[in-house]
C-alpha positions as CSV (number, residue, x, y, z in Angstrom):
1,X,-10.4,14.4,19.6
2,X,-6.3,13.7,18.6
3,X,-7.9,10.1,18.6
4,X,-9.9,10.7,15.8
5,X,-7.4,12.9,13.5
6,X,-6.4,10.6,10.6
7,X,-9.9,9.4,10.4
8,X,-10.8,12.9,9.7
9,X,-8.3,12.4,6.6
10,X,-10.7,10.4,4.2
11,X,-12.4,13.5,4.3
12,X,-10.2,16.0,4.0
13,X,-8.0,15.1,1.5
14,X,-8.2,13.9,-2.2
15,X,-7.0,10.3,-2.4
16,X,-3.9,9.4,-4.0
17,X,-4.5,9.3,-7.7
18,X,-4.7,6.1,-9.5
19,X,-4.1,4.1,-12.2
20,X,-6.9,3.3,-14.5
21,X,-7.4,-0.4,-14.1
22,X,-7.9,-2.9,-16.7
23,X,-11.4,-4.4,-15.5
24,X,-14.1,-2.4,-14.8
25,X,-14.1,-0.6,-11.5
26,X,-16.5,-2.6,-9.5
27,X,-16.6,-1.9,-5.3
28,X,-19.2,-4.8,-4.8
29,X,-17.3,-7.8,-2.9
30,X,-19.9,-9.6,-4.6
31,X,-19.2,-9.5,-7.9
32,X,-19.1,-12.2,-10.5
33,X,-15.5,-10.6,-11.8
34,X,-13.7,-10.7,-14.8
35,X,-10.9,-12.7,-16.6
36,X,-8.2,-10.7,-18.6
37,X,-5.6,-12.2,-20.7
38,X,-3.2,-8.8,-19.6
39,X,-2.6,-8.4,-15.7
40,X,-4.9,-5.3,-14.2
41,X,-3.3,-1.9,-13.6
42,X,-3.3,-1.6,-10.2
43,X,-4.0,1.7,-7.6
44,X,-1.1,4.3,-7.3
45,X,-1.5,4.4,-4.1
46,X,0.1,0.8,-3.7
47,X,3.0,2.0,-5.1
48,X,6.3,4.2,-3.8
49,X,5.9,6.8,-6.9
50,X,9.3,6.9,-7.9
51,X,10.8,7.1,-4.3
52,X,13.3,5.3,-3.0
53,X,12.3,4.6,0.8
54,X,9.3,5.0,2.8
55,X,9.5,5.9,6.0
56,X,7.7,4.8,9.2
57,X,6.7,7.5,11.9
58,X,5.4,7.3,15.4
59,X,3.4,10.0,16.0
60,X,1.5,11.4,19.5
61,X,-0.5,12.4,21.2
62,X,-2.8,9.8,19.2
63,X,-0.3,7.0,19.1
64,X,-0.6,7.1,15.5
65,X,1.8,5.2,13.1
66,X,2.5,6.9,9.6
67,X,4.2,5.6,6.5
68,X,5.6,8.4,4.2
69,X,7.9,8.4,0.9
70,X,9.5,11.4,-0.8
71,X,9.0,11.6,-4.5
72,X,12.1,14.1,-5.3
73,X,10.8,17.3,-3.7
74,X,7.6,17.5,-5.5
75,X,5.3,15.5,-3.7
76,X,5.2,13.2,-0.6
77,X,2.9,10.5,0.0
78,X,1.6,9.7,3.1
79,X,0.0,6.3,4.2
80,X,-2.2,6.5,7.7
81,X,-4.1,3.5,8.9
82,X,-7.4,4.7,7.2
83,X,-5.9,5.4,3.5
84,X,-3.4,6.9,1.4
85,X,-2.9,10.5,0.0
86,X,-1.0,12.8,-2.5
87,X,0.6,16.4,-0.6
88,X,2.2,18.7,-3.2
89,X,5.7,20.7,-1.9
90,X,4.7,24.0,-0.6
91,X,7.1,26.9,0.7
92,X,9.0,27.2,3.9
93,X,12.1,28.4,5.5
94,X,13.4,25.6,6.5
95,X,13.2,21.7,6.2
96,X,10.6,20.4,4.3
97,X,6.9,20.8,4.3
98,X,3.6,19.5,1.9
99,X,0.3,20.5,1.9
100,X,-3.5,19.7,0.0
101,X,-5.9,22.1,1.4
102,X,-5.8,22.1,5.3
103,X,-3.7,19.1,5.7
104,X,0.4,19.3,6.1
105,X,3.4,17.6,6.7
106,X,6.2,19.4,7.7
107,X,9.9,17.2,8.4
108,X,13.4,17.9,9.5
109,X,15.3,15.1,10.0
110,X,14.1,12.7,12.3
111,X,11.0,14.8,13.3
112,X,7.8,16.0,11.5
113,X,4.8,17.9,12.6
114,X,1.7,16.9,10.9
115,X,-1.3,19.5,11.0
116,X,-4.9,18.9,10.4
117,X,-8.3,21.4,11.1
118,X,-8.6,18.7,13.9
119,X,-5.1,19.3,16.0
120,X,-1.8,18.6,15.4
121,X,0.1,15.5,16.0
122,X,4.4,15.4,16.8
123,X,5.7,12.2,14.8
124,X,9.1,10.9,15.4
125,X,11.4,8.6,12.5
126,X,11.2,5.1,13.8
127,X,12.5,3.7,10.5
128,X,12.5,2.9,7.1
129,X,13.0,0.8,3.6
130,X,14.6,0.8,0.7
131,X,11.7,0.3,-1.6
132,X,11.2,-3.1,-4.1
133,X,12.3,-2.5,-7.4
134,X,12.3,-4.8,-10.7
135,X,15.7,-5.2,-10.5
136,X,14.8,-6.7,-7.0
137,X,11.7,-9.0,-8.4
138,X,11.9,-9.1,-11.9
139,X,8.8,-9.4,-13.6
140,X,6.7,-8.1,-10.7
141,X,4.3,-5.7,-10.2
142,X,3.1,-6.6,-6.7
143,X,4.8,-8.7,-3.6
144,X,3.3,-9.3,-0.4
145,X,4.8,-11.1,2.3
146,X,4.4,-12.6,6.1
147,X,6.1,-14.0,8.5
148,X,4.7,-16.9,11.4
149,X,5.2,-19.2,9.0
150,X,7.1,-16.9,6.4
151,X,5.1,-16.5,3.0
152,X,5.2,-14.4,0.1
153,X,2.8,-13.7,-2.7
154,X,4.7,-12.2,-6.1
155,X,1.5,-10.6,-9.0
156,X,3.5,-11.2,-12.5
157,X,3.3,-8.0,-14.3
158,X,2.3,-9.1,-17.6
159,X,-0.6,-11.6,-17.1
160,X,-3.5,-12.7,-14.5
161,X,-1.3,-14.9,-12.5
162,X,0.2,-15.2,-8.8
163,X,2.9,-16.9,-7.5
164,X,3.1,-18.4,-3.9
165,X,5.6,-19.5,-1.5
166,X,4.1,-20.6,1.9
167,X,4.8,-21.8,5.5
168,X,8.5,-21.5,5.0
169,X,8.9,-22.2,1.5
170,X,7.5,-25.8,1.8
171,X,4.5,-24.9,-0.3
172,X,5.0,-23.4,-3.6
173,X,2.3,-22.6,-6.1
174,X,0.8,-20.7,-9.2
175,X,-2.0,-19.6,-10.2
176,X,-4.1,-17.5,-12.5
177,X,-6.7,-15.1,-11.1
178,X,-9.3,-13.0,-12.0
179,X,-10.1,-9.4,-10.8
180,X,-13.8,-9.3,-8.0
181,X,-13.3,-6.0,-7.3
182,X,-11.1,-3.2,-8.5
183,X,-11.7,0.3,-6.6
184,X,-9.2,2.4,-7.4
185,X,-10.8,5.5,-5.4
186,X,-10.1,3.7,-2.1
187,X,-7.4,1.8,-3.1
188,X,-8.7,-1.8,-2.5
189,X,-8.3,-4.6,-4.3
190,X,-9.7,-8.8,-4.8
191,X,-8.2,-11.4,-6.7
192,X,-9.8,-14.8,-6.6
193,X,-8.5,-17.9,-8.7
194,X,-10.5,-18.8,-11.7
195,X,-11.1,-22.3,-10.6
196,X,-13.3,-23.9,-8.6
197,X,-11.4,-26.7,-7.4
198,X,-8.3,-24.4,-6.8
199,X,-10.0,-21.6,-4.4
200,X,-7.8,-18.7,-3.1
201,X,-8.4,-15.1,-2.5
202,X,-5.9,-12.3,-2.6
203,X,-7.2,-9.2,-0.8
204,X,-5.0,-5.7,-1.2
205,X,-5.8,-2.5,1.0
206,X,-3.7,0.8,0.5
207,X,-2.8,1.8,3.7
208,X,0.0,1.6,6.3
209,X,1.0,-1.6,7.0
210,X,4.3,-2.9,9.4
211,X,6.4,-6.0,8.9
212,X,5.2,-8.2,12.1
213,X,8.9,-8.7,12.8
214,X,11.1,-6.1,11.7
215,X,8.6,-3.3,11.6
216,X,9.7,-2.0,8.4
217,X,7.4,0.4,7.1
218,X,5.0,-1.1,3.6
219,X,2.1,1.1,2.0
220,X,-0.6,-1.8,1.3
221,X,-2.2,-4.7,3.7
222,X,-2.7,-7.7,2.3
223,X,-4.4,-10.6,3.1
224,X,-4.4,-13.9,1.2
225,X,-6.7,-17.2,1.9
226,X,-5.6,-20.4,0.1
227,X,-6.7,-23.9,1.0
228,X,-8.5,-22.7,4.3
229,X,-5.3,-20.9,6.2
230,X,-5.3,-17.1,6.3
231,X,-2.0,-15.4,5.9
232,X,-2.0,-11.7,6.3
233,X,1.2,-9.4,5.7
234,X,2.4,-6.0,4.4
235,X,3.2,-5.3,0.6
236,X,4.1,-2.8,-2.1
237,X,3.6,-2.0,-5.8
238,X,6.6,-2.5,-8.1
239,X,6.5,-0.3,-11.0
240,X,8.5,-0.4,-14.4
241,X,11.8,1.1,-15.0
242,X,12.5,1.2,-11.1
């Protein structure tokens, strides 16, 4: 049963809300897509929210691994492996605990406790990130990156167009895409180039997602395919004004 807990989330628990996008929300992988002159708004659930860190947690008896981040003391936003969601600040005597419908998260310091009609799980603070601001990555509203060979992807924020720096920086590239699918509900994302003779698709899922090296804690997966090599990696949403 503690096994089966954060799957039990999707259904227990609104999503995060999000953004409206700019294409049509289509869930069909299939699609023919669209082309935009503006860049898409993308899911709120890629993004921090306003918060300054996220956190990674290790939580048993499920061996599960959490991302969280603290938006003031309004709201936190968790990330599990299955999704993201939204839990509103509710009352308690001590530290700090959120809550939407039977699903909580209560933390003091290094510990938390989450609760769910399922069981209960005992996380622990394994560590955490200083979240990507435009200051950081001017310009950008979404950077993914990789290591083994080190790779980054950067979304400009004002048009249909990516920017990539592969296998150690010895491959550098831009491109402009178009939207396949947009489903903000699940927070899940494809980008795929607009020509034929320059294929690549970009592929963002909200959920949490680990730096393979330093373990630092990111709330979207992200997998890119360019030229026939498969690079997949951890990324965030960078919003405007941060």
């Amino acid at each position: 049963m503690p096994a089966a807990l954060f799957v039990l989330l999707s259904g227990c628990v609104a999503p995060a809300a999000s953004t409206a996008p700019t294409a049509p929300s289509n869930k069909a992988s299939g699609s023919a897509g669209t082309s935009f002159n503006a860049a898409p708004l993308l899911p709120s659930s890629f993004f921090a929210g306003g918060a300054e860190q996220f956190s990674a947690w290790q939580c048993q008896p499920a061996n599960q691994h959490l991302v969280t981040a603290t938006t003031g003391s309004d709201e936190l936003r968790l990330w599990s492996l299955h999704g993201a969601w939204q839990l509103p600040a509710a009352v308690v005597a001590s530290g700090a605990r959120y809550q939407a419908g039977d699903i909580s998260f209560w933390n003091r310091g290094e510990r938390a406790q989450v609760e769910t009609p399922r069981g209960q799980l005992q996380c622990r603070l394994t560590t955490q990130r200083d979240a990507f601001t435009r200051s950081d990555h001017p310009g950008v509203m979404f950077r993914g990156q990789g290591n083994e060979p080190g790779w980054w992807v950067e979304l400009a924020h004002d048009t249909p167009t990516l920017s990539l720096v592969l296998d150690y920086a010895t491959h550098e590239a831009t491109r402009a895409y178009r939207v396949s699918v947009m489903d903000n509900e699940n927070g899940r994302v494809v980008l795929e180039s607009t020509r034929p003779d320059q294929p690549f698709r970009l592929r963002l899922e909200a959920g949490a997602c680990f730096d393979g090296m330093s373990g630092k804690p990111f709330p979207a997966r992200v997998t890119l395919t360019f030229e026939g090599t498969q690079y997949s990696g951890c990324g965030q949403g960078i919003a405007p004004g941060s």
